[in-house]
Every structure is written in C-alpha cells, then in structure tokens.
RONU-70986 format. One line per 2 residues: their letters; for each residue x, y, z of N, C-alpha, C. Coordinates in steps of 0.2 Angstrom, whole numbers. Each point is the difference from the previous one (the first is absolute). Example, Ala and Ser with C-alpha at 12.3 -4.5 7.8 and 13.67 -1.06 7.14 Angstrom:
2
as> 66/-28/39/-4/6/0/4/6/0 | -2/5/-4/4/6/1/-4/5/3
REM end
This chain:
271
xx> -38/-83/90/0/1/-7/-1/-6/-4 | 2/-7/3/-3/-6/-5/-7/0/0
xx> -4/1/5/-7/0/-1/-3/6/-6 | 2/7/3/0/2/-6/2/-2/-8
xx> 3/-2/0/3/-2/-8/-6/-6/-1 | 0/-3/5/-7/-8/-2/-5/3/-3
xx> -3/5/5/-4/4/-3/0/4/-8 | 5/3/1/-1/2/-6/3/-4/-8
xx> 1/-3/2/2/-6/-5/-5/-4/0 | -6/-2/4/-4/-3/-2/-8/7/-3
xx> 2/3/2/-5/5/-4/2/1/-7 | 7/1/-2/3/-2/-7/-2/-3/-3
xx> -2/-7/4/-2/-3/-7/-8/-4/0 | -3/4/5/-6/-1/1/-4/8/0
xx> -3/3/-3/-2/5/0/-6/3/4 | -3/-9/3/-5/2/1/0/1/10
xx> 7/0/1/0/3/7/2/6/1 | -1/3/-6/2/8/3/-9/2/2
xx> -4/-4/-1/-5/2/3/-4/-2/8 | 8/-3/1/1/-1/10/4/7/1
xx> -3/-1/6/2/5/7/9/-2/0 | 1/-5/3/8/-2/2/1/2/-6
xx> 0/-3/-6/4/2/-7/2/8/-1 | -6/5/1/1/6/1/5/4/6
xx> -1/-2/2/2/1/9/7/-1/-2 | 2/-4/-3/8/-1/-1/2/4/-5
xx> -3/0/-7/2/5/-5/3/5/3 | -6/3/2/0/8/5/7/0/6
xx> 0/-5/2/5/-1/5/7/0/-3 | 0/-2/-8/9/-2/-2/-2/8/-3
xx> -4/4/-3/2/7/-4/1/3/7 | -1/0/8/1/5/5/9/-1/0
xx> 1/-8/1/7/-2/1/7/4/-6 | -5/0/-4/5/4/-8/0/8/1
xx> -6/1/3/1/8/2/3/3/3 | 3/-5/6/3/-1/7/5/-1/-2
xx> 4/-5/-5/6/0/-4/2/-6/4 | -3/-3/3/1/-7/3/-3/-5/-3
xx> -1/0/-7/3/-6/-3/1/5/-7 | 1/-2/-5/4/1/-5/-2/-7/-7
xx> -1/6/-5/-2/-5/-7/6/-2/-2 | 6/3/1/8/-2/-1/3/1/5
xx> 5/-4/3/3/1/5/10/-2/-1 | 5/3/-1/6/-1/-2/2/-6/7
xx> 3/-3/-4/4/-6/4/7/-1/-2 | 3/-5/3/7/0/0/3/-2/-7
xx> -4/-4/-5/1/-1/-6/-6/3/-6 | -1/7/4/-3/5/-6/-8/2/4
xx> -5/0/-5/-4/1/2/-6/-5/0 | -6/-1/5/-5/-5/0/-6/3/-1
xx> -3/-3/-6/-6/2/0/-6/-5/2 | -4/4/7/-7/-4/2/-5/-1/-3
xx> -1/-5/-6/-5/1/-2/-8/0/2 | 0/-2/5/-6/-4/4/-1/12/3
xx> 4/3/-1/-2/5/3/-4/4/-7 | 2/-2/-3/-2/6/-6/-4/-6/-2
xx> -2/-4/2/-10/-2/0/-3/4/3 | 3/-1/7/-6/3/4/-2/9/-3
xx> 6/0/-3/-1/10/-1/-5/0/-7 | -1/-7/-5/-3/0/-4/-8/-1/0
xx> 1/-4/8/-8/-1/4/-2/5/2 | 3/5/1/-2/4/6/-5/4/-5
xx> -1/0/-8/-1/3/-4/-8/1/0 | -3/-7/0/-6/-3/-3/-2/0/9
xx> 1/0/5/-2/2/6/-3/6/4 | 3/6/-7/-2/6/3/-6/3/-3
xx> -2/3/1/-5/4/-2/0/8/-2 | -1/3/-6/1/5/-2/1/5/5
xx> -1/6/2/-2/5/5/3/5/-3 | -3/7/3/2/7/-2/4/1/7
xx> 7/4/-3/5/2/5/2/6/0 | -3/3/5/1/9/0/7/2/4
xx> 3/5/-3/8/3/3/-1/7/-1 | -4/5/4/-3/6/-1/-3/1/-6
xx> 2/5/-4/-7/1/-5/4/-7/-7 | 1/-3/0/3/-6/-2/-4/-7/-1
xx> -2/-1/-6/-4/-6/-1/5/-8/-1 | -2/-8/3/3/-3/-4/-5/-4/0
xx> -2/-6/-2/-5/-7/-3/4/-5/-2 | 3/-3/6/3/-6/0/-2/-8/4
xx> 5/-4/1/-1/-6/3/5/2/6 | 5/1/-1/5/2/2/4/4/5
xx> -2/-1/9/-2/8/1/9/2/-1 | 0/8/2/6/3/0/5/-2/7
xx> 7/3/-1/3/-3/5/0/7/5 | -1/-1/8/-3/4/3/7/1/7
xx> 0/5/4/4/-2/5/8/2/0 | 2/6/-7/6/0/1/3/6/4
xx> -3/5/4/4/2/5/4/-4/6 | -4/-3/2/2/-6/6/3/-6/-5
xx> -1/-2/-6/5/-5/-1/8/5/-3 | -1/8/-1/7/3/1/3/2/-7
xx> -7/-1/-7/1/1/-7/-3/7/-2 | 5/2/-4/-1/8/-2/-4/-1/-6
xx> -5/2/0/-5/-3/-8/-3/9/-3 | 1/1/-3/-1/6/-4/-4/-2/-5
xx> -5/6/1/-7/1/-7/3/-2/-6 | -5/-3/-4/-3/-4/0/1/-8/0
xx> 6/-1/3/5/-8/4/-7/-4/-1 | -1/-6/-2/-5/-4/1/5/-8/2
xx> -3/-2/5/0/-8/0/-4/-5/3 | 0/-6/-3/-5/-4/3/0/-4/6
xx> -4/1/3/1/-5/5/1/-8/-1 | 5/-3/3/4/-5/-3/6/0/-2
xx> 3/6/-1/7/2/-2/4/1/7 | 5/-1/2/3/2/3/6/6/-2
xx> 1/5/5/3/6/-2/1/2/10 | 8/-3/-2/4/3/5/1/5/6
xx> 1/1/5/1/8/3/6/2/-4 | 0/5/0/6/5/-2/0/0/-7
xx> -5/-2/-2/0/2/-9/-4/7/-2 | 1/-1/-6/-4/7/-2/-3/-1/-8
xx> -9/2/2/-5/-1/-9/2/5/-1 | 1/2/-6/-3/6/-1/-4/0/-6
xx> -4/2/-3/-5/-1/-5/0/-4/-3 | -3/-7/2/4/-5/-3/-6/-8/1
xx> 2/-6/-2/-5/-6/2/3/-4/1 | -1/-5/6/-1/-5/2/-4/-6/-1
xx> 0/-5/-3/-4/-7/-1/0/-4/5 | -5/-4/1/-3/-7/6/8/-4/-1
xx> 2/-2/6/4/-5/-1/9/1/-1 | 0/7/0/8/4/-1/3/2/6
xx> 6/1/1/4/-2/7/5/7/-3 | 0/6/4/4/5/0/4/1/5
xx> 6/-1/3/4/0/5/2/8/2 | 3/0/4/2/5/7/4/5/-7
xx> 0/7/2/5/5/-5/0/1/-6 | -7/-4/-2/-1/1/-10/-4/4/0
xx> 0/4/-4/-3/7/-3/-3/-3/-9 | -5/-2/0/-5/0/-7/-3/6/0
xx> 4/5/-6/-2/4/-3/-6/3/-3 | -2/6/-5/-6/0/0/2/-3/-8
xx> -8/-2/2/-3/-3/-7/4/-9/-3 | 2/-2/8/3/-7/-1/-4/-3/2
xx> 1/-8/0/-6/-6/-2/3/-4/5 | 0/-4/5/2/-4/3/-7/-7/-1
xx> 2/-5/-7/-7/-3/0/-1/-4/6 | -5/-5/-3/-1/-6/4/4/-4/3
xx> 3/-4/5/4/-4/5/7/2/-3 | 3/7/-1/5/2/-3/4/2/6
xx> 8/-3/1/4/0/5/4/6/1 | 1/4/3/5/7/0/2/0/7
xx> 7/0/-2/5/0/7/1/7/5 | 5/-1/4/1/6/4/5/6/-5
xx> -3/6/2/5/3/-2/0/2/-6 | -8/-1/-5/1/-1/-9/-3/7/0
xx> 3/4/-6/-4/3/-3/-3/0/-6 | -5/0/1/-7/-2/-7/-1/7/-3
xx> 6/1/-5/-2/9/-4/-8/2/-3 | -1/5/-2/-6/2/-4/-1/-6/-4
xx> -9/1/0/0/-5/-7/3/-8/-1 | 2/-3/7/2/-8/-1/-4/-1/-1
xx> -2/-6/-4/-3/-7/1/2/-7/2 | 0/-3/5/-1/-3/5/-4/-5/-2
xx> 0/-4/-4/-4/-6/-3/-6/-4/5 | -5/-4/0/-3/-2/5/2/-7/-2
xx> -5/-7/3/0/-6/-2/-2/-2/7 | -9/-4/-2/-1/-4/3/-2/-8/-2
xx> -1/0/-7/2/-7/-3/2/2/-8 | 4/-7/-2/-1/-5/3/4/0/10
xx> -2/-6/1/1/-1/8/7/0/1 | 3/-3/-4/8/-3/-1/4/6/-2
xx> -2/6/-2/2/6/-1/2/2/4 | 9/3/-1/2/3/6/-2/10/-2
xx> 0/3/7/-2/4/-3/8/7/-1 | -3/6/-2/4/2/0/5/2/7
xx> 8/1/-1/5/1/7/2/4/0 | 2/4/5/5/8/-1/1/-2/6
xx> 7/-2/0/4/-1/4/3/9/5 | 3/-4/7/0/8/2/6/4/-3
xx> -1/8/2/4/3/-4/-1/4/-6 | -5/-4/-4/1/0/-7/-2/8/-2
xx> 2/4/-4/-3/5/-2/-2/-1/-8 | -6/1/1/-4/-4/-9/-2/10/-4
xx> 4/2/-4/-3/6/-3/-5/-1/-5 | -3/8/-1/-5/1/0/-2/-2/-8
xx> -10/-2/0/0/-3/-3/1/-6/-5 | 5/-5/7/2/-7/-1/-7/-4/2
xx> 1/-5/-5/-6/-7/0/5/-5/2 | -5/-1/4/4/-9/2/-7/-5/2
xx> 4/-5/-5/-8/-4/2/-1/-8/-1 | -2/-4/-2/-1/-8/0/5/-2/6
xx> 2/0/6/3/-1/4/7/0/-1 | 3/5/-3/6/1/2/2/3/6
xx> 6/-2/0/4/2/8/5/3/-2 | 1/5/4/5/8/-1/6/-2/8
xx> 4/-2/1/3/-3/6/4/7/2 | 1/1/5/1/4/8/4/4/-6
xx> 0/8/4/4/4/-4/-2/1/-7 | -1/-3/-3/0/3/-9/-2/6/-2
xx> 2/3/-5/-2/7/-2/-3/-1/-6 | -9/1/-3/-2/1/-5/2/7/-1
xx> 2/0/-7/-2/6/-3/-7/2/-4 | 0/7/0/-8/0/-1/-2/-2/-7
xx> -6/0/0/-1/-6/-8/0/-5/1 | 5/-6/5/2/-6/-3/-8/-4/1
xx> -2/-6/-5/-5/-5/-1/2/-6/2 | -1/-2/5/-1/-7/1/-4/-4/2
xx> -1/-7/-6/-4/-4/2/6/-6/-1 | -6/-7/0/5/-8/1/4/0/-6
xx> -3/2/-6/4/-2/-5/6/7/-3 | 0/6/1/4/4/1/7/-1/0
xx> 4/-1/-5/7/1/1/3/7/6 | 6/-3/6/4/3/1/5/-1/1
xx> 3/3/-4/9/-1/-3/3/5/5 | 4/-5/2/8/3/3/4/1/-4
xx> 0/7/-2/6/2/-6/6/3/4 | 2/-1/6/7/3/3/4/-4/0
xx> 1/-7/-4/6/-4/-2/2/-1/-7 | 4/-4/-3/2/0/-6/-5/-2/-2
xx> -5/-5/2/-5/-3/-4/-7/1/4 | -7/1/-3/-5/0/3/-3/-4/5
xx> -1/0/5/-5/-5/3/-6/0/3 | -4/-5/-5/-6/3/1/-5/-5/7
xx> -4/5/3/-5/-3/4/-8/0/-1 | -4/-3/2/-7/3/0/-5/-2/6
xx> -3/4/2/-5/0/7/3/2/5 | 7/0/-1/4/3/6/5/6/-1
xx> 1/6/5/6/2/0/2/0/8 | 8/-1/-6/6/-2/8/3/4/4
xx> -1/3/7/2/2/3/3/4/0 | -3/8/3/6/6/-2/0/2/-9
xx> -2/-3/-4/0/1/-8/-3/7/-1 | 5/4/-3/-4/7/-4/0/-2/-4
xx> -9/0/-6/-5/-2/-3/-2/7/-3 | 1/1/-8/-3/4/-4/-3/-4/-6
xx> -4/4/-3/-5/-1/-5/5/-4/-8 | 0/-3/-2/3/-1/-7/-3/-5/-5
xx> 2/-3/-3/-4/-3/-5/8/-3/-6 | -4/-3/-5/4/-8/-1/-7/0/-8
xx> 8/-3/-3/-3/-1/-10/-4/-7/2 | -6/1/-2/-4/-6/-3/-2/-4/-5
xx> 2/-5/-4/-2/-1/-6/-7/-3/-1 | -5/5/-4/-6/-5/-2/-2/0/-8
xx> -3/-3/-1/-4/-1/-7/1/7/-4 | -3/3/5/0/9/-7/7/4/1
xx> 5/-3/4/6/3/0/2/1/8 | 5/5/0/4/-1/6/-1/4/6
xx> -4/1/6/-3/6/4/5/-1/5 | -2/6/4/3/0/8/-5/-1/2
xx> 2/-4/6/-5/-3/6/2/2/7 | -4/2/3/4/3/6/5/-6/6
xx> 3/3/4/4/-5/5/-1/4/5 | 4/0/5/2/1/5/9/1/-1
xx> 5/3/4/7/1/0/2/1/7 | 4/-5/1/4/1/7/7/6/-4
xx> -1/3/5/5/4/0/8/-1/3 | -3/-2/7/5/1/7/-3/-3/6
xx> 5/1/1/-4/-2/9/2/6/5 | -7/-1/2/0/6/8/8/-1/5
xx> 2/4/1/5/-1/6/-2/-1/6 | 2/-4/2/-2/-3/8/2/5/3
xx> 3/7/-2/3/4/4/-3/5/0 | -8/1/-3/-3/4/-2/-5/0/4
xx> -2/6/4/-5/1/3/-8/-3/-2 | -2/-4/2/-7/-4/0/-5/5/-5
xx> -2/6/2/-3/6/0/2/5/-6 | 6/-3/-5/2/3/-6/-5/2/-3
xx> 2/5/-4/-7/2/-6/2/-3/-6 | -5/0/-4/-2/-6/-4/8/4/-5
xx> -1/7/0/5/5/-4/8/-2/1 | 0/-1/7/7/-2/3/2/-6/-3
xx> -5/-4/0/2/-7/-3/3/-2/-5 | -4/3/-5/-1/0/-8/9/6/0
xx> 0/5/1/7/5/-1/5/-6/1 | -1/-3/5/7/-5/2/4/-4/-7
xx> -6/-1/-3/1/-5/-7/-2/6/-6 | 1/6/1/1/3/-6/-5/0/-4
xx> -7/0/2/-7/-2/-3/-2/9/2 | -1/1/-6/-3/9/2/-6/0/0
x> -4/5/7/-5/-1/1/-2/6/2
REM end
C-alpha cells in the first residue's frame, strides 16, 4: 500500500506521469481495491472517522486515464469513462432493474439496489437496502444494516481532498426524500424523518430539554430527527429558515429493523 500511495501521490502533483504505464497500473489497481472494499475513502477508527486522502486522488486520476466507451446492458445504451459494476450474483447482491453502480463502489453481499445509483468511491455495507430512486454519491460511507428510503440523497465529495465525505453510520433509517450532504455524519441508529435537509451549516436542535441544543454536521446516536425550521432576521424582515429537530432518541430496546412509522409514533409525530 505505501508504494502505492508514492505512486499516486507523485502522479498528483506531476500530471505528466499518468502518461506511464506504472502510474496507470496503480490507479486501476487502487479503483479494483475500492470495489473489493479493501481499502476505503473513509474508514471509522477508535477516535471517529479517518479520511485517506491520497485515495480519493487516486479516484480523481482514474478520470483523465479512461477513455470514453459505449456500454451495452441488453437493448440499453451507455457512453462513459467509467465501466459498470459487474459480478453481483457471485458477490451475493440483489440489484433490481434499473439499479445502476459503478465500478469502484463497493456494495456489500447481503444488501439490496433497488432502482437506484451508486457513484465511484462509495462504501455500502452488509444488510442495507437503497431504495428506488436513491443516490448513494461519490466516496459516500453507508453502514450495516441502513435503510436509504425513496428518493434519498446521499451527497458525493471528491474535492476539496481534506473533505470528509458523507457517514451513515450503521442502523440508521434515513426517510424518504431526505438530503444529506457536505459531509455530514448521521451516527449508528438515528432516525431521519422524511424531508429532513442536511448540509454543514444546517441547524440541528435538540428540543427534548428545557433549553435547545444545537449541532451541525453531525447527528447523535439513536436521535429521532424531523423537519423544522427557526425565525431569521434579515434586512427585508423576519423569515423562517429551515433546521432540522431532534425529537428523541431511539430506544436501545427497539428492534434495529423499526419502521421509520414506528419511530416517529413513539414521540408522538403523526405520520
């Protein structure tokens, strides 16, 4: 792996070796390692999460090395750089028409596409189900066990380098039609409600104490999170601006597999 990284770190900041053989040979070699899920754009450690940045070069080089091609999938046209991700009965993935991912993503055994996208450089673990018409972008982390409802958005990020990407820690149940994006992290357990918008600068307020407390980029563990919004003062008068609201927290005694409905009942939110 340290030769690899020499490599691509001196291709980084010399451009004129992606027109060597070694220099390519390695790109190619770290997108096969991503698709194999044996290395990782972000990888959790014991004081949070570590992002590689020397990986999401290589995923940036791999761009200007490819060559366009036409990509046929029976009567199905594509015209990319990028081929498709190929091999999922023997890798153990249930992928349903029109399920698309690219090669470079890793996606789990035991999970299930259902009409849905996958980007270069995104990590989907064992037991998660991405819904239809969900987006899991670029170098985008999703743990075990998560369900990505209708309609997520699942942010990408491949620069800046220093960017962490988007987290969805395991467990988490994110409802339909939520955005999440600039590298926020959603931590194990969490319940989005559907609608909620998160980006870095997003208020999320904890309103289940006597006083607010607010976060941003992050929600905390087990948190049931619905859509709300907060008075803002500007020049032409007084608007509402959307937030985020912690409600509650999931019960540790609550079956992993809760439906998003069961959650949300618990705290009295009608759904």
């Amino acid at each position: 792996m340290t030769e690899l990284q020499e490599i691509i770190e001196r291709a980084w900041d010399n451009r004129d070796l992606l027109k060597e053989e070694t220099t390519t040979t390695a790109i190619r070699k770290l997108i096969d390692l991503l698709d194999k899920g044996e290395l990782r754009v972000a990888e959790p450690t014991k004081d949070g999460w570590q992002v590689n940045e020397w990986i999401k070069k290589g995923v940036v080089l791999y761009f200007p090395i490819q060559k366009m091609e036409t990509i046929e999938a029976g009567p199905l046209e594509f015209h990319d750089k990028i081929p498709l991700k190929r091999g999922y009965a023997e890798k153990g993935i249930r992928v349903v028409p029109h399920a698309v991912a690219r090669h470079g993503a890793y996606i789990s055994p035991g999970t299930i596409l259902m009409p849905s996208y996958v980007n270069i450089g995104a990590y989907v673990d064992e037991g998660t189900m991405v819904d239809t018409w969900a987006t899991v972008g670029s170098c985008a982390q999703v743990g075990k066990n998560v369900h990505l409802s209708g309609g997520v958005g699942i942010g990408g990020v491949l620069e800046p380098l220093q960017a962490a990407p988007v987290i969805i820690e395991d467990n988490c149940f994110i409802g339909s039609r939520c955005i999440v994006v600039e590298g926020v992290r959603v931590e194990t357990e969490a319940v989005l409600g559907a609608g909620v918008v998160l980006t870095m600068s997003t208020k999320i307020i904890d309103v289940t104490g006597d006083k607010p407390v607010e976060y941003r980029g992050i929600v905390p563990a087990r948190s049931v999170v619905i859509p709300g919004s907060y008075t803002k003062k500007f020049g032409a008068g007084d608007y509402q601006v959307p937030c985020a609201l912690i409600i509650g927290k999931r019960k540790e005694s609550t079956n992993k597999k809760t439906s998003l409905n069961d959650a949300l009942r618990e705290h009295d939110v009608a759904v």
